[in-house]
LOMARBA-401067 format. One record per residue: x, y, z of N, C-alpha, C in turn; residue number from 1. Coordinates in Angstrom, 3 decimals. Example, Ala and Ser with C-alpha at 12.3 -4.5 7.8 and 13.67 -1.06 7.14 Angstrom:
% residues 2
nu/nv/nw/cau/cav/caw/cu/cv/cw/k
13.190/-5.690/7.800/12.300/-4.500/7.800/13.200/-3.300/7.800/1 $
12.850/-2.250/7.080/13.670/-1.060/7.140/12.900/0.030/7.870/2 $
//
This chain:
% residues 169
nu/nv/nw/cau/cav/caw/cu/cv/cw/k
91.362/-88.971/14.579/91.735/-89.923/13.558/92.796/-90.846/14.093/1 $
92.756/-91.851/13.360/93.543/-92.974/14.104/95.461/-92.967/13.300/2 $
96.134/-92.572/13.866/97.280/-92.545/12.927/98.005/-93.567/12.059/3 $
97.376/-95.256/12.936/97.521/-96.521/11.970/97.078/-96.293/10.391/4 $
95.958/-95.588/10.494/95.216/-95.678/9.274/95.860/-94.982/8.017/5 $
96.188/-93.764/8.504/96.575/-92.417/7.636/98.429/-92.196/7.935/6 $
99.173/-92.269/6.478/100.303/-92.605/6.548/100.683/-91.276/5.342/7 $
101.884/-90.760/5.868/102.529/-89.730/4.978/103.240/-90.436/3.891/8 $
102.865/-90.101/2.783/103.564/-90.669/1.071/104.682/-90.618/0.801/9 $
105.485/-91.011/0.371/106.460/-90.963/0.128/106.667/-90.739/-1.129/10 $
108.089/-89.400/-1.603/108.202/-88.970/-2.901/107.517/-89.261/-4.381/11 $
108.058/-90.715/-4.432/108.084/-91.616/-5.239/106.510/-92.128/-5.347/12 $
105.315/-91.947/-4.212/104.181/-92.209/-4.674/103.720/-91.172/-4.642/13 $
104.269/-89.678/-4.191/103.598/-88.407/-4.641/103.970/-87.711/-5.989/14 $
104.418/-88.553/-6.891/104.760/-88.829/-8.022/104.190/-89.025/-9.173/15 $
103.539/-90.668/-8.275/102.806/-91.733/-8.917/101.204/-90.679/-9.311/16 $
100.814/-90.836/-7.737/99.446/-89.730/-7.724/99.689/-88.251/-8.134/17 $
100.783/-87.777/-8.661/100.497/-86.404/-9.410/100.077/-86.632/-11.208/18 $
100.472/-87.784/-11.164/100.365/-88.344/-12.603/99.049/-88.320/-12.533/19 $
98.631/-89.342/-12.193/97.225/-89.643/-12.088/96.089/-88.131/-11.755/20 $
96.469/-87.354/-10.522/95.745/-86.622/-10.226/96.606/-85.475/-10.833/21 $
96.228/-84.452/-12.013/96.779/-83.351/-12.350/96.909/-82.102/-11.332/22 $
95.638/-82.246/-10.020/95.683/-80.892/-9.197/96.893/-81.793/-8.121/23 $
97.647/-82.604/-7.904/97.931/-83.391/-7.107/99.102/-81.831/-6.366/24 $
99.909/-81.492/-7.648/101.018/-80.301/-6.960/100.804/-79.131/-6.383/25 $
98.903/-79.042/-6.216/98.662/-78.035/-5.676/98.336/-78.445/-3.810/26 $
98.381/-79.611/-3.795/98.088/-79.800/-2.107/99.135/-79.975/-1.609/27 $
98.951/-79.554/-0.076/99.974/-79.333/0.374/101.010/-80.440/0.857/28 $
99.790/-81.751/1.294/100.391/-83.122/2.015/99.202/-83.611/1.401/29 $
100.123/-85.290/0.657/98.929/-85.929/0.648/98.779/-87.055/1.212/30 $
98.165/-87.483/2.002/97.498/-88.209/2.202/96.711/-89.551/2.174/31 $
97.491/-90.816/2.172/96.589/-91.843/1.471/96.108/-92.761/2.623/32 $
95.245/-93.260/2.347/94.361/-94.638/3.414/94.145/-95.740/2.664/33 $
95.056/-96.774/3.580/95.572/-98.255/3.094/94.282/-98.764/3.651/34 $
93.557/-99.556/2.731/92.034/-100.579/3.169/92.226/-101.635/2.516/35 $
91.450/-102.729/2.681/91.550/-103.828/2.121/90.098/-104.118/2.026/36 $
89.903/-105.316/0.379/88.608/-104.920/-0.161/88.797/-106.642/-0.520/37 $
87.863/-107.122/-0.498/87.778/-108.282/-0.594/88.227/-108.509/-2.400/38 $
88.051/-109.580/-3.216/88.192/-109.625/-4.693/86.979/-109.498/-5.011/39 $
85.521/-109.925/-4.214/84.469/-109.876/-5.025/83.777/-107.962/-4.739/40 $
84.370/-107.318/-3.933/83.903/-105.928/-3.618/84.757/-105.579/-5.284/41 $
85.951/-106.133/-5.032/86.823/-105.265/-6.726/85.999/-105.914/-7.279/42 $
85.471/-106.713/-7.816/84.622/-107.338/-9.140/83.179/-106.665/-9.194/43 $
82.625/-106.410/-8.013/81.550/-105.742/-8.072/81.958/-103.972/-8.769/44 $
82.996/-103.455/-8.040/83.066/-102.257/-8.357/83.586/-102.091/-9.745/45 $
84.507/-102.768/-10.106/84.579/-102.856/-11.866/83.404/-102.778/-12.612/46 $
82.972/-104.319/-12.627/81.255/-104.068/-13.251/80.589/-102.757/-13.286/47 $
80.514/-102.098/-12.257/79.916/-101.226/-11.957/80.600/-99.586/-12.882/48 $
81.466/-99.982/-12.903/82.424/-98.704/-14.027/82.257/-99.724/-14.978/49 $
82.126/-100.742/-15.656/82.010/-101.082/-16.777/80.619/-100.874/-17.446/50 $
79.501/-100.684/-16.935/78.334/-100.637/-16.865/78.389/-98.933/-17.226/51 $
78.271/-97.812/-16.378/78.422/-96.957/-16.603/79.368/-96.296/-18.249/52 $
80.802/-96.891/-18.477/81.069/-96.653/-19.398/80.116/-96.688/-20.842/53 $
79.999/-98.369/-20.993/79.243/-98.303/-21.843/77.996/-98.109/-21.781/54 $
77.279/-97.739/-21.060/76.242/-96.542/-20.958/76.771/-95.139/-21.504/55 $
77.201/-94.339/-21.461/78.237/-93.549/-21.881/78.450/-93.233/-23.275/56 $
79.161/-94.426/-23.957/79.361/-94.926/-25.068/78.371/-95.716/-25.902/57 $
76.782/-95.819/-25.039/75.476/-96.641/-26.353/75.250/-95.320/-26.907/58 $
74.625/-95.650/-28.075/74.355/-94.453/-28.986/73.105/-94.463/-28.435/59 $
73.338/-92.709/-28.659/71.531/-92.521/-28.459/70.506/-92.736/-29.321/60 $
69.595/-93.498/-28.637/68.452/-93.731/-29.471/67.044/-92.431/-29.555/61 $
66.871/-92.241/-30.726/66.139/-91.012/-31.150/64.847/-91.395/-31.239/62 $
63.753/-90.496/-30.533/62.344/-91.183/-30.256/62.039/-90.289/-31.560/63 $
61.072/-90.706/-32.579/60.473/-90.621/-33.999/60.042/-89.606/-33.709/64 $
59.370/-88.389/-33.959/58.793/-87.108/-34.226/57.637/-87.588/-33.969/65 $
57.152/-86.717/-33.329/55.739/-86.786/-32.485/54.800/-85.802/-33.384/66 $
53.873/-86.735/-34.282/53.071/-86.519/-35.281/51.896/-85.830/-34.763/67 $
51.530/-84.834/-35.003/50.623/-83.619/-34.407/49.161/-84.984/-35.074/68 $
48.134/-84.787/-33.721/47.084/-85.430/-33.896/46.450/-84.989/-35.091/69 $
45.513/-86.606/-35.760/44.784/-85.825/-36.834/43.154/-84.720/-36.495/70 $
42.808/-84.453/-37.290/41.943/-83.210/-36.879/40.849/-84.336/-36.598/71 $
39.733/-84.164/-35.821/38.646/-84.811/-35.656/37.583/-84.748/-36.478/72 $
37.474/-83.897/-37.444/36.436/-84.072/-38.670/37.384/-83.943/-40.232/73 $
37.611/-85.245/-40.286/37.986/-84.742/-42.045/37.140/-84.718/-43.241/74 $
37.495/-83.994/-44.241/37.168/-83.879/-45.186/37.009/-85.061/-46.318/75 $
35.745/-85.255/-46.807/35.530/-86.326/-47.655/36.562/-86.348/-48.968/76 $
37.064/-87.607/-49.211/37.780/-87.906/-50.588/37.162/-87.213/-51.613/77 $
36.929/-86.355/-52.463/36.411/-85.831/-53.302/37.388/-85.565/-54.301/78 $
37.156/-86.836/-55.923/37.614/-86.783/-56.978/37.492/-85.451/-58.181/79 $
38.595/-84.899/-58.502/38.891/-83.735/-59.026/38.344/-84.473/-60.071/80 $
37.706/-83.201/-60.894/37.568/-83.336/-62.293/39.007/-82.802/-63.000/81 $
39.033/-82.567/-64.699/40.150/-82.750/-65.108/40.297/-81.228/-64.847/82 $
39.144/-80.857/-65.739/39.061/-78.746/-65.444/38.882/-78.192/-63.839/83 $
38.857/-78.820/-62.725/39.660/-78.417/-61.833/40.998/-78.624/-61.557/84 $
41.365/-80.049/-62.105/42.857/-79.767/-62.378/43.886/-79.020/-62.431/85 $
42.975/-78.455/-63.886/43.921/-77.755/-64.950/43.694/-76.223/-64.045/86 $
42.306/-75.794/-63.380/42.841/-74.416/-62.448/43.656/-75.097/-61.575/87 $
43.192/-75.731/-61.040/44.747/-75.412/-59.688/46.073/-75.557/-60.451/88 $
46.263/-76.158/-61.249/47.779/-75.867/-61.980/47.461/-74.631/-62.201/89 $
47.154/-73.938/-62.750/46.941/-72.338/-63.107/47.431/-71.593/-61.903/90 $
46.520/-72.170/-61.149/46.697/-71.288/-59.777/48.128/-71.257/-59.052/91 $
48.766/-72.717/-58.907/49.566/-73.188/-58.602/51.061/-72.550/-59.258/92 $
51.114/-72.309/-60.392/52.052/-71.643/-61.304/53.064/-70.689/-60.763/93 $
54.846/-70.531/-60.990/54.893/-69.902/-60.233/55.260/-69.373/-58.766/94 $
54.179/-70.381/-58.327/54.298/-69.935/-56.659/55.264/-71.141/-55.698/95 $
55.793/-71.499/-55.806/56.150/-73.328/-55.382/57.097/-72.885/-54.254/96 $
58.378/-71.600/-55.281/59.267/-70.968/-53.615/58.524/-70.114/-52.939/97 $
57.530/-69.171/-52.870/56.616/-68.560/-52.469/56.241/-69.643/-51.199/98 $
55.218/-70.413/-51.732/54.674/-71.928/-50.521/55.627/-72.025/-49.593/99 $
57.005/-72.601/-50.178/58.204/-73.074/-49.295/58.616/-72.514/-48.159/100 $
58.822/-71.123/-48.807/59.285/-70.031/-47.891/57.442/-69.787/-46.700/101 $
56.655/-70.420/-46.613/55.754/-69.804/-45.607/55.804/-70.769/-44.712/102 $
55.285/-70.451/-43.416/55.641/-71.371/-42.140/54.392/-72.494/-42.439/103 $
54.801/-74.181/-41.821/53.188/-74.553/-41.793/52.254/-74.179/-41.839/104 $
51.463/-73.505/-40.588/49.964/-73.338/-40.318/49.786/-72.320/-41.405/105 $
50.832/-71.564/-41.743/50.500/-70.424/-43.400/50.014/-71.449/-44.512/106 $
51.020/-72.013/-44.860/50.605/-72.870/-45.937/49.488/-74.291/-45.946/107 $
49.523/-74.543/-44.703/48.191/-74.934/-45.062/46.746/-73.953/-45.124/108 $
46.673/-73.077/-44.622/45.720/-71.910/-44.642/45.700/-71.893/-46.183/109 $
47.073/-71.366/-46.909/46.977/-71.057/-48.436/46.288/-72.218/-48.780/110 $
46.907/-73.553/-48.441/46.543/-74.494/-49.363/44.749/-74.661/-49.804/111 $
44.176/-74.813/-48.876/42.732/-75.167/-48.376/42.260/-73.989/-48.920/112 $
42.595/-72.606/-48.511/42.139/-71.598/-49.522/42.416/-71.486/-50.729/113 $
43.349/-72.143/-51.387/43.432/-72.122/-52.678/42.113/-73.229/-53.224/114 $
42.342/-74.399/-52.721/41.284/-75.487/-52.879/39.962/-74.408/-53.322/115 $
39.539/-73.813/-52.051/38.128/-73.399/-52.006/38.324/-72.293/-53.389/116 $
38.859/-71.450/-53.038/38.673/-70.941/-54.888/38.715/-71.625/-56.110/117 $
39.523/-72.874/-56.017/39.641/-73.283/-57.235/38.234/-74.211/-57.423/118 $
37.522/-74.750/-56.811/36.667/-75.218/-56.605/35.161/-73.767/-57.116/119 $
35.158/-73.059/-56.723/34.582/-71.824/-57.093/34.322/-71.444/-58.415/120 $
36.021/-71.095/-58.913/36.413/-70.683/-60.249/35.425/-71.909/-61.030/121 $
35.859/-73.122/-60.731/34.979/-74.325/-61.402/34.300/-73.859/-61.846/122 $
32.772/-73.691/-60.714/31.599/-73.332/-60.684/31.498/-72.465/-61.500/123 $
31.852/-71.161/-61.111/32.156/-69.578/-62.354/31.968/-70.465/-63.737/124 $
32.757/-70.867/-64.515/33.584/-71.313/-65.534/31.746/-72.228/-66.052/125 $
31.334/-72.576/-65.400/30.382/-73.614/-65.836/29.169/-73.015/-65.845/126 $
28.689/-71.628/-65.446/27.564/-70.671/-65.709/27.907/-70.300/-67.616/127 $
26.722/-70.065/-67.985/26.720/-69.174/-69.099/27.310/-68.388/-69.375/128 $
27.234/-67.327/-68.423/27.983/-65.833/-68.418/29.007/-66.088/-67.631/129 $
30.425/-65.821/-67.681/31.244/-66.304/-67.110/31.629/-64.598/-66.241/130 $
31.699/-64.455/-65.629/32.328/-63.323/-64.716/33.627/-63.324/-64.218/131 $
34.345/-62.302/-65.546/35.778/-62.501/-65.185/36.375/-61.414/-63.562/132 $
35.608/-60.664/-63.647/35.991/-60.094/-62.019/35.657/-60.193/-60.946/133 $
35.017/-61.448/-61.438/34.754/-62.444/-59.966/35.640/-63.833/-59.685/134 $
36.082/-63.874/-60.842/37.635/-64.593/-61.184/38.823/-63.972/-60.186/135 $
38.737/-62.860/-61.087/40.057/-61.997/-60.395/40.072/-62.047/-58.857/136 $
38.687/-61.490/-58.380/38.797/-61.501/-57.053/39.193/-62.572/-56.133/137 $
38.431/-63.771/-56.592/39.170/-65.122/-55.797/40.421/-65.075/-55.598/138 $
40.923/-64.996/-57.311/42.432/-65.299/-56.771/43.049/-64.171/-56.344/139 $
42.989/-62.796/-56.491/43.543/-61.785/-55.859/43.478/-61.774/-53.808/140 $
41.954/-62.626/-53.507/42.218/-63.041/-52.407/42.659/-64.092/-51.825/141 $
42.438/-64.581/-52.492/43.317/-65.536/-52.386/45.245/-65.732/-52.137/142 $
45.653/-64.541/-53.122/47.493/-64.932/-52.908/47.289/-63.517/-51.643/143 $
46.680/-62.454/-51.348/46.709/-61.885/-50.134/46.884/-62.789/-49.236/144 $
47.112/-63.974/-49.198/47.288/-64.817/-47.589/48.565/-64.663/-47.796/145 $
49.702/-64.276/-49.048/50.906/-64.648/-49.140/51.929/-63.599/-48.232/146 $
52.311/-63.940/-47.494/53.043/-62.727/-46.324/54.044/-61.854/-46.734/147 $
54.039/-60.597/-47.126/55.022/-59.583/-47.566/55.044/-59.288/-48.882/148 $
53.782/-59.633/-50.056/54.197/-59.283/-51.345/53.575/-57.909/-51.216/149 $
53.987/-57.266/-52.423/53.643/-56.277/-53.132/52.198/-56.305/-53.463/150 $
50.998/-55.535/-52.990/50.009/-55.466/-53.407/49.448/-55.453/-54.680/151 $
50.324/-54.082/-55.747/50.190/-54.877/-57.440/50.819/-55.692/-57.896/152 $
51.934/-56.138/-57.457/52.424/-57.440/-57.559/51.059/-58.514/-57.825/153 $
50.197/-58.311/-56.444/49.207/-59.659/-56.717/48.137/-59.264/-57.773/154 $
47.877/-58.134/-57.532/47.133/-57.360/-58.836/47.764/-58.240/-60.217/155 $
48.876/-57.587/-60.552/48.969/-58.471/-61.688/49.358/-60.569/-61.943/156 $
49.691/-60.712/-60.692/49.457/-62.354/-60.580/48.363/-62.690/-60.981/157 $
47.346/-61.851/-60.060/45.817/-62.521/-59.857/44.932/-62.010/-61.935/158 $
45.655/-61.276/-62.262/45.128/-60.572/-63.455/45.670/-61.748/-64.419/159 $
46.786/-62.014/-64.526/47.557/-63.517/-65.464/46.683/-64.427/-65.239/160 $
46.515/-65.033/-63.869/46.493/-66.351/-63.829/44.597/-66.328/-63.862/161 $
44.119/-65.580/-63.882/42.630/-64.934/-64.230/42.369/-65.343/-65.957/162 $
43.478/-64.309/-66.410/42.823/-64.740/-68.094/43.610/-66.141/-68.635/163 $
44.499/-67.143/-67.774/44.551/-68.458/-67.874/43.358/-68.927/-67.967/164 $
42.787/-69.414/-66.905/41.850/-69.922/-66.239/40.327/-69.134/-67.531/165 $
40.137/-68.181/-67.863/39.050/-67.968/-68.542/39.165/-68.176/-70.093/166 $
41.206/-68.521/-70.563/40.921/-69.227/-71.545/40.385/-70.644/-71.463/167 $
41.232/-71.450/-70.282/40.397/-72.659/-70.389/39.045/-73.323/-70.676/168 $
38.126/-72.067/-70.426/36.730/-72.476/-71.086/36.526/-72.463/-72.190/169 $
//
C-alpha cells in the first residue's frame, strides 16, 4: 500500500466517525482514504441514493386477487318458480352461521346440493301422493354434508324443515 494514500486520523475526526459509525470504538485504528471525485461523480451518486430512497418509501402496490378460473361448462340460467323459492327458504332456515363457518369448496358442495334437493322436493310436492319420507331423506342428506353435527341433531332439522315444506302444498 502506498502510504501517500492512507493517513492516521486524528482525535477529533475519530470522533467525528464514531458518531457517524456506532461500531467506530470497537476498531482498533482507523483509517481513512483521501480521493477526489469529480462534482458530476457526487451528482451521479446522490441521484442514485435518491432513487433508491424513494423506492423504499413508494407504497406498495397490491396486485388484485387472482380470481380462480371459471369452470368450463356452466349451468343454464334457470328461473325459480315461486314454490321453489319458498323450499329453499325452508331449507335455508337457520343454517346461515352453519354455511359461514364451512370452508369454500364445502359450501359450495352444500350449496349445489341443496339446489338439487330443493329442485326434487319440487317435483315430490307436485305428484298426487306426496311422499313425506322421501322428503325427509333429501334433506337429512342433504345437511349430512354439514361437518361435525350431531347425527339426531339432523334427524330432527331434516324432520322440521320436512313438515315445512309438506305444509306448503
Amino acid at each position: 500500500m502506498n502510504s501517500n494514500n492512507i493517513q492516521k486520523s486524528s482525535p477529533a475526526e475519530q470522533e467525528s466517525i464514531a458518531q457517524e459509525d456506532p461500531f467506530a470504538g470497537e476498531k482498533a485504528t482507523i483509517e481513512t482514504r483521501h480521493e477526489q471525485f469529480t462534482p458530476q461523480e457526487i451528482e451521479k451518486y446522490r441521484q442514485d441514493i435518491m432513487k433508491e430512497v424513494e423506492a423504499e418509501q413508494a407504497p406498495i402496490k397490491r396486485q388484485p386477487p387472482v380470481q380462480p378460473a371459471a369452470s368450463p361448462v356452466q349451468a343454464p340460467v334457470i328461473e325459480k318458480s315461486v314454490k321453489l323459492r319458498q323450499i329453499e327458504s325452508v331449507l335455508e332456515e337457520d343454517l346461515g352461521d352453519v354455511y359461514f363457518q364451512m370452508t369454500p369448496p364445502v359450501q359450495q358442495k352444500f350449496k349445489t346440493e341443496g339446489e338439487k334437493a330443493a329442485a326434487k322436493i319440487d317435483v315430490l310436492l307436485g305428484a298426487a301422493q306426496t311422499k313425506t319420507h322421501k322428503i325427509f331423506k333429501l334433506i337429512f342428506n342433504w345437511l349430512k354434508i354439514i361437518p361435525g353435527l350431531n347425527k339426531y341433531f339432523l334427524r330432527q332439522e331434516a324432520k322440521i324443515k320436512a313438515d315445512k315444506i309438506i305444509k306448503l302444498k
